[in-house]
KOLKOLPA-969187 format. One line per 8 residues: number of its first residue (from 1); their letters; for each residue x, y, z of C-alpha. Coordinates in steps of 0.2 Angstrom, whole numbers. Example, Ala and Ser with C-alpha at 12.3 -4.5 7.8 and 13.67 -1.06 7.14 Angstrom:
BEGIN
1> AS> 62:-22:39; 68:-5:36
! end
This chain:
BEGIN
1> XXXXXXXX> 158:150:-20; 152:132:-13; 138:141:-2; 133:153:-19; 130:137:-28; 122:128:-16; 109:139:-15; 106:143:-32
9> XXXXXXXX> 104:125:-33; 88:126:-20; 80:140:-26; 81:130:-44; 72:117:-33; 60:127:-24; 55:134:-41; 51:119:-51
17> XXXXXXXX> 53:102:-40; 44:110:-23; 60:109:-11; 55:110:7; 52:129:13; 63:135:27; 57:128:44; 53:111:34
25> XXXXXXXX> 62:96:28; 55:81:17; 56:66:29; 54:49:26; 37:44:38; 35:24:35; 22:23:46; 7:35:48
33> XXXXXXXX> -5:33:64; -24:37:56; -38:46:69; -55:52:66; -58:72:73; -62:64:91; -45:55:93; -51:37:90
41> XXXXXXXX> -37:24:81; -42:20:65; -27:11:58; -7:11:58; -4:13:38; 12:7:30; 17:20:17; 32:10:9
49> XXXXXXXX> 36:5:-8; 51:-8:-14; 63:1:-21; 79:-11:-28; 78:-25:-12; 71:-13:2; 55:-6:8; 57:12:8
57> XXXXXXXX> 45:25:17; 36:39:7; 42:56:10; 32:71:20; 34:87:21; 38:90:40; 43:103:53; 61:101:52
65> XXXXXXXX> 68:88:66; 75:97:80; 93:93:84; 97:85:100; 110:78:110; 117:75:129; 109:68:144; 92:78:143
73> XXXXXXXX> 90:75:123; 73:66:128; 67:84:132; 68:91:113; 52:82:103; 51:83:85; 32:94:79; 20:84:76
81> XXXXXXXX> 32:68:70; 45:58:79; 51:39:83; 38:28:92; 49:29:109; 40:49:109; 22:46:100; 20:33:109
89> XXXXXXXX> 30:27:124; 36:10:116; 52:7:121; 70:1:111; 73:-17:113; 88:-22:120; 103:-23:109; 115:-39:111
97> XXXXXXXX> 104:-51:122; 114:-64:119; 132:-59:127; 120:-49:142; 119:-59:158; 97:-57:163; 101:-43:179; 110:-32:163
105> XXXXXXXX> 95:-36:152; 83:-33:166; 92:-16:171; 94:-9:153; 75:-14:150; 71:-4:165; 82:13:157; 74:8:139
113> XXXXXXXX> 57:9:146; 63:27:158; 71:35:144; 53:31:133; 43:38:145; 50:54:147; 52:56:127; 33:52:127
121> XXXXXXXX> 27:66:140; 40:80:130; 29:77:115; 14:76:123; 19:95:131; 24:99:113; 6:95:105; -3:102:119
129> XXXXXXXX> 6:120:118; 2:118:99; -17:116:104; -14:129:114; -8:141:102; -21:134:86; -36:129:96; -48:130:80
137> XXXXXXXX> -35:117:72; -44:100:71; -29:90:68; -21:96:83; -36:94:94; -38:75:88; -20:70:91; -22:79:107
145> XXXXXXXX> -36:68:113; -27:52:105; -13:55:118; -24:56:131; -33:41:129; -21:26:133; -31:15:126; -29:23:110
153> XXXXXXXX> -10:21:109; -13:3:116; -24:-2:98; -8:5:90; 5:-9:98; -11:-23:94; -13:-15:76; -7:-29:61
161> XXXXXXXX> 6:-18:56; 14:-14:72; 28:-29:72; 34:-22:54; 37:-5:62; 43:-11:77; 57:-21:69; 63:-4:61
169> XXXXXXXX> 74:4:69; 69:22:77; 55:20:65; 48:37:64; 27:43:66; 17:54:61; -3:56:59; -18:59:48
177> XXXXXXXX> -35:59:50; -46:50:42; -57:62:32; -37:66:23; -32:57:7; -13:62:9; -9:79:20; -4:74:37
185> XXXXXXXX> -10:83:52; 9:93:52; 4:98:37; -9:110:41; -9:130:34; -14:135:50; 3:126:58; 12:133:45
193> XXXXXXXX> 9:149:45; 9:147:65; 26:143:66; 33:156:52; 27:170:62; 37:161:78; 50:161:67; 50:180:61
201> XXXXXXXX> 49:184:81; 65:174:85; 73:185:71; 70:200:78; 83:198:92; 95:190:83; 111:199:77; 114:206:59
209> XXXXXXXX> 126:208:48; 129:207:29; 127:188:22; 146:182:14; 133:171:3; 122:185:-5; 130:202:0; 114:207:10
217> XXXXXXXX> 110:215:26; 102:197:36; 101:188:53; 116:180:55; 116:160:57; 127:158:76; 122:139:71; 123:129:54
225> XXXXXXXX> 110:115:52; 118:96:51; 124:88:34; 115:71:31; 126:57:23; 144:60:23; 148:58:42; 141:41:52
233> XXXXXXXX> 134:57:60; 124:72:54; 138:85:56; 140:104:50; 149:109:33; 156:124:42; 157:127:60; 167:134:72
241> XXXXXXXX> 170:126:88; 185:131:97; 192:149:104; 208:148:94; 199:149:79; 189:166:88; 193:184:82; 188:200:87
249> XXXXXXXX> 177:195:101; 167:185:87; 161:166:92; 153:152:82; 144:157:68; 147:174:70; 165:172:65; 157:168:46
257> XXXXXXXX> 142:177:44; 129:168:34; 111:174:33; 95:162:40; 89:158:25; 104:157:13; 111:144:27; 93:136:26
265> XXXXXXXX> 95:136:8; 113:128:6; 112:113:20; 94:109:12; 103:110:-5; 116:100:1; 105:86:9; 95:86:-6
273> XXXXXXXX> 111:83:-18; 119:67:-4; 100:60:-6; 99:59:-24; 105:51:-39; 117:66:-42; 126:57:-29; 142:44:-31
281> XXXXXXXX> 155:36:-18; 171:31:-22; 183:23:-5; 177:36:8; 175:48:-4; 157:55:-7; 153:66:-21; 139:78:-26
289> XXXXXXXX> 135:87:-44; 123:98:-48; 120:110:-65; 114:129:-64; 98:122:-75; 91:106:-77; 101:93:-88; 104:75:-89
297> XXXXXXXX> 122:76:-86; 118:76:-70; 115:59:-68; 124:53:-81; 140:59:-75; 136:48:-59; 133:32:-70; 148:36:-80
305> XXXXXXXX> 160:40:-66; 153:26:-54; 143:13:-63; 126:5:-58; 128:-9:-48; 110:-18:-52; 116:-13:-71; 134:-14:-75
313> XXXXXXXX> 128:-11:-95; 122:5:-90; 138:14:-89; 144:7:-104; 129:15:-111; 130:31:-103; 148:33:-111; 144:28:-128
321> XXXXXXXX> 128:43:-127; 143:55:-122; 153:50:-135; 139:53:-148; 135:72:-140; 151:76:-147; 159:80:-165; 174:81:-168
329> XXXXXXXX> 179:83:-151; 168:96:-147; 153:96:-138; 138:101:-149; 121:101:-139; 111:117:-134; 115:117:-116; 134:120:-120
337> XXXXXXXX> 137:134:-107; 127:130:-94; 138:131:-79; 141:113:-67; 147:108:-51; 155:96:-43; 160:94:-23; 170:80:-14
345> XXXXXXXX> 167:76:2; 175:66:18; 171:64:35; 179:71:49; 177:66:66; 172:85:72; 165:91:53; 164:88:35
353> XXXXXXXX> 180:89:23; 181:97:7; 193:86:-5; 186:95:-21; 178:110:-28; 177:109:-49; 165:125:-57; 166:121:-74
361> XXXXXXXX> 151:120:-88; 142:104:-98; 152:107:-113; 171:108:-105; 166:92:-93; 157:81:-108; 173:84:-116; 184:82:-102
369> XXXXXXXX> 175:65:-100; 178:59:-116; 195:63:-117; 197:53:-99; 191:37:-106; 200:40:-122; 217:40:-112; 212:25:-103
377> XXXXXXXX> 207:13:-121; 217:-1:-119; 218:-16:-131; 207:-34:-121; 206:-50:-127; 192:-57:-136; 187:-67:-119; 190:-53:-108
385> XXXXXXXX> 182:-50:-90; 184:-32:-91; 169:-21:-98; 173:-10:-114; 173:5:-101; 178:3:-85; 171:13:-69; 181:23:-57
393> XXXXXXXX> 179:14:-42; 183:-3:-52; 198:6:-59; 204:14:-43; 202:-4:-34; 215:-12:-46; 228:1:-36; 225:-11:-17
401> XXXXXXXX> 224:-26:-10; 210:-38:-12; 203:-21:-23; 198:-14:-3; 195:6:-9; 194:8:10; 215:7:10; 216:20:-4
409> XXXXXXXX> 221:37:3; 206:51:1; 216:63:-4; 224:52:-20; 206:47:-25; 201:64:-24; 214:69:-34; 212:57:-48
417> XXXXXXXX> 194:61:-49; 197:80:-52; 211:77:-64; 198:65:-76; 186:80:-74; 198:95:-78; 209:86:-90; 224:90:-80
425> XXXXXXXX> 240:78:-78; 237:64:-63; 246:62:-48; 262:55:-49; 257:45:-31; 244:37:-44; 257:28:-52; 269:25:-41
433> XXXXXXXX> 255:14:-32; 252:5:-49; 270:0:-49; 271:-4:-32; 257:-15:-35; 265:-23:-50; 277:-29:-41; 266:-36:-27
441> XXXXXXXX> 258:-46:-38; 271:-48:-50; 259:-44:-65; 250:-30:-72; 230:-30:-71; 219:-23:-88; 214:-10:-75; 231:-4:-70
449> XXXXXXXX> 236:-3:-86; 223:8:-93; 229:19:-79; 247:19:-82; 243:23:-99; 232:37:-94; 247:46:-81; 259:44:-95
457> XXXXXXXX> 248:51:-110; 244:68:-98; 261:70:-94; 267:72:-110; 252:81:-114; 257:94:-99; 277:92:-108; 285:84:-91
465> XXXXXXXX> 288:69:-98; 299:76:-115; 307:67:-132; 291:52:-126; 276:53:-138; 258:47:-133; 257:28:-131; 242:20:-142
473> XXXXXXXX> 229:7:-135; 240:-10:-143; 256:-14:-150; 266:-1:-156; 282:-10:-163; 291:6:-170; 291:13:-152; 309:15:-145
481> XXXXXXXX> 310:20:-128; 320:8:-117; 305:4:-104; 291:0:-118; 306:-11:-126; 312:-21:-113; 294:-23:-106; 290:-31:-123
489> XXXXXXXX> 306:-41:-122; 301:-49:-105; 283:-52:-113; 292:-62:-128; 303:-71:-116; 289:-78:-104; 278:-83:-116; 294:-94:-125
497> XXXXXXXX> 295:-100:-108; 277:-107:-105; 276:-113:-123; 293:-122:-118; 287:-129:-103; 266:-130:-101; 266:-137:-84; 276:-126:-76
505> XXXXXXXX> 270:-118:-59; 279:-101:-59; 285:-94:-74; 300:-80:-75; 285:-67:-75; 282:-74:-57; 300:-71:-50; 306:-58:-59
513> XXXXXXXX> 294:-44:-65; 298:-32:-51; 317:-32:-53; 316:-34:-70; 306:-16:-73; 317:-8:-61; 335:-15:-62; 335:-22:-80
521> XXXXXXXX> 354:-27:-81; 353:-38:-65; 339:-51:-75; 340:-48:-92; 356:-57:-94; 351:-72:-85; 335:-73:-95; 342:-68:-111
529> XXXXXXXX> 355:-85:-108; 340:-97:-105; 330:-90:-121; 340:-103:-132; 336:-119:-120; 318:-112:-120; 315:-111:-137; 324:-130:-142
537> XXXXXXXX> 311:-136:-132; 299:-130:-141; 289:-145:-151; 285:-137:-168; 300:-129:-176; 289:-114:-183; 284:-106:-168; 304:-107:-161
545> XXXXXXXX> 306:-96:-176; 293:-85:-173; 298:-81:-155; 316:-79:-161; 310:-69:-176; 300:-58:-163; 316:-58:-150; 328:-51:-163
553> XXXXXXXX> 317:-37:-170; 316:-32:-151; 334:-31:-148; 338:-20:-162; 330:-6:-151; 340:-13:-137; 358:-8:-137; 362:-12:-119
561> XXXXXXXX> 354:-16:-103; 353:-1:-91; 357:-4:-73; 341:4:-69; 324:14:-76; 315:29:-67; 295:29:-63; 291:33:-81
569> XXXXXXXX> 302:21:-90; 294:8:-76; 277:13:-83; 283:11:-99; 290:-5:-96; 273:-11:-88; 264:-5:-103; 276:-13:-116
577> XXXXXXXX> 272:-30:-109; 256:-27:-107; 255:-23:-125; 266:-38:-130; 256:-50:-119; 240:-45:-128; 248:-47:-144; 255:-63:-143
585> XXXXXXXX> 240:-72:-134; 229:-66:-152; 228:-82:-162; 240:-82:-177; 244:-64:-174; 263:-68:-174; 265:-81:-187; 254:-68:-200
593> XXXXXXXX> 266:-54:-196; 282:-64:-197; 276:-71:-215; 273:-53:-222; 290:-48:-214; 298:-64:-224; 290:-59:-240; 293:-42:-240
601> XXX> 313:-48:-239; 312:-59:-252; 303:-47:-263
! end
């Protein structure tokens, strides 16, 4: 089903946005060495752009890099492109100078400059077995001569541009000549249609079978091209490497049979998709989506999901547009049933790991979306730090230490991604690290509140969580379950607390928030005895009665202390006095509602 999409998502591509054919690969070439038809160096021409803070090469279509690996890699040249160590023997400077003694400098200078050297003659074979095979192209000829004239390649190491590509690490090359506006000499018709008919003579020996991917009758893939962007390393989606995975004398890609060009077609897609905007990261967690048609969901959902980090008010933005595609809950633009896709990826030290596969279509997800950050609205103060809307991974870092998304596990950020997308309950593992993290800090966060919130409203959505009704965005003072009550209590009794005593260090929210939301009896009774001293202490007598007022309506829902509350009454708690909190700290907000309370008595 991943491969099927995949490659409906290239030949989309190759049909409207030119995606490289099979054989070819768009490749970023910052620098391009310019020569007339006898070989003579015109110029070294810098083909980057700023893009955000950068410099960042144009892309060329290219005969797709060759993989290589092992002591003899220096063997295996790219066509007609490659890093300057093989266009033109320049050797790698030597990493880390400064902690080598001069006889390990001096002997790692000496391999840099071996290891360029034999890189440059297996290029130089390369292009004179391509002159060999296309005598009548020009291109070919002219960069034949160039490597055969030393001084050529010398005018490219005195050229102006030569120290900026230098600098850049396994800068790649490529060449043009002169009488070209654009096309590079790798470019050519007469190369491309040289090495497709190379191509179509290596399938002929190959072995057949029928493709899982397209149900045809094809030359089987024994190999599947590298996966760019997940892995420090290019690694492949599927592969098989060991013989206890081997079955009926099958090996390697054999084992799966994929056709040549549907496996073309789904790693091109794939690297196509972990190279674009339709890409977002969250911990170690990278994720593609992609639509069976064009449609801006897909890269709104990114900006939604993930933010922008050289725009933060662009998510909020992005949100607010999805709310408006919808009416009354539904969404109501023309594209409604067009099918989309989201994968989650992780890296693996052999291959790439699948943490999520959601098919769904643009209607079911818009809505989905909307009903994710409907969950998580959650009352701020007028002064509040936190955006309207809030992004996953700034969500998600409220769950760690120092916010590092690093020590999240994959598979919980996964999880909670799929279940925004699919509407579906969260993990339970979600909020037991909220709670956990409570009580670390000894205080609850606008972001893991919003989350809490979020798990508690799906689970009694999904009827797990029974005789609990959905909790609301503020205060809701007719709400009686034991957690949401004594979490308002301990709200009420703090802030008597600080009013009482303004230069305190650590207040009872300090010492006792964990034990107080989890074993209730062994505080509450202690806190509940210092209440009285707090509030004499307090200088104007109104507010005493106020808090007191507050105190006893709280109470009347609070028959006894339990000895202890579960992980939802935790959460519950933890949303009560997060609620409180909120409500107490909004100027007035007390004192107005104890007035009308008063004159609805004496009425």
């Amino acid at each position: 089903m991943i491969l099927h999409a995949l490659t409906q998502y290239y030949q989309r591509k190759a049909a409207f946005d030119g995606a490289a054919p099979e054989g070819f690969e768009n490749k970023e070439i910052p620098f391009v060495i310019v020569i007339d038809k006898q070989g003579k160096f015109i110029q070294l021409e810098d083909t980057r752009e700023v893009q955000g803070k950068k410099k960042v090469g144009r892309k060329f279509l290219v005969p797709k890099g060759l993989g290589r690996s092992g002591a003899k890699s220096y063997e295996v040249s790219n066509i007609l492109w490659d890093h300057y160590g093989y266009v033109l023997a320049a050797a790698k400077e030597v990493e880390g100078v400064a902690k080598k003694s001069a006889e390990e400098i001096a002997a790692e200078t000496e391999k840099n400059h071996i290891l360029a050297v034999n890189q440059h003659q297996s290029f130089v074979a390369k292009v004179a077995e391509l002159q060999q095979a296309l005598p009548d192209d020009p291109g070919i000829s002219a960069v034949a001569a160039f490597l055969a004239n030393r001084q050529e390649i010398e005018k490219v190491m005195q050229s102006e541009n030569w120290t900026e590509c230098f600098k850049t690490k396994g800068c790649n090359l490529s060449f043009r000549l002169v009488e070209e506006t654009r096309d590079l000499v790798c470019q050519s018709k007469l190369l491309q249609a040289y090495l497709s008919r190379h191509k179509q003579e290596s399938a002929a020996s190959e072995q057949t079978g029928i493709c899982l991917v397209t149900g045809k009758k094809a030359n089987i893939a024994r190999l599947h091209n590298a996966i760019k962007g997940v892995n420090a390393k290019p690694s492949p989606f599927t592969s098989v490497n060991l013989a206890a995975f081997e079955s009926y004398g099958k090996q390697q890609g054999f084992i799966f049979p994929v056709g040549e060009q549907a496996m073309f077609e789904y790693t091109t897609a794939l690297n196509m998709l972990l190279d674009s905007e339709n890409r977002f990261r969250i911990g170690d967690v990278t994720a593609v989506c992609w639509a069976e048609k064009p449609t801006p969901l897909e890269t709104k959902l990114v900006i939604c999901l993930n933010g922008q980090k050289d725009n933060p008010d662009a998510h909020i933005e992005e949100v607010r547009g999805l709310y408006k595609s919808l009416y009354n809950g539904r969404y109501k633009e023309p594209n409604a049933k067009d099918k989309f896709y989201l994968l989650g990826l992780s890296p693996n030290s052999a291959r790439i790991v699948v943490r999520f596969w959601h098919e769904t279509t643009v209607a079911d997800l818009s809505e989905n979306l909307a009903k994710w950050y409907d969950d998580l609205q959650m009352v701020r103060g007028e002064k509040s730090p936190y955006p309207e809307f809030m992004p996953l991974p700034r969500l998600l870092a409220n769950l760690v230490l120092d916010g590092k998304l690093e020590n999240l596990p994959s598979d919980l950020i996964a999880h909670i991604t799929q279940s925004a997308l699919d509407n579906k309950p969260l993990p339970v593992s979600l909020l037991q690290i909220a709670l956990r993290r409570n009580k670390a800090e000894q205080k609850i966060t606008y972001g893991r509140a919003c989350l809490i919130k979020a798990y508690l409203n799906r689970a009694v959505r999904a009827g797990s969580l029974k005789n609990t009704k959905e909790l609301t965005m503020s205060l809701d003072r007719e709400r009686s379950d034991i957690g949401y009550v004594l979490g308002r209590l301990f709200a009420v009794l703090e802030k008597t607390q600080s009013e009482a005593n303004p230069s305190l260090n650590a207040t009872i929210g300090d010492r006792y928030f964990g034990s107080a939301s989890s074993t209730p009896v062994a505080v509450f009774g202690t806190l509940m005895r210092l209440s009285p001293h707090h509030l004499s202490k307090l200088e104007y007598e109104g507010r005493a009665v106020h808090l007191k007022w507050e105190i006893g309506r709280i109470l009347d829902k609070c028959q006894k202390f339990p000895s202890h509350l579960n992980l939802e009454q935790q959460g519950l708690f933890a949303i009560g006095y997060y609620h409180e909190t909120q409500f107490l700290f909004t100027k007035d907000a007390l004192k107005n509602l104890f007035n009308q309370a008063k004159s609805a008595k004496e009425q």
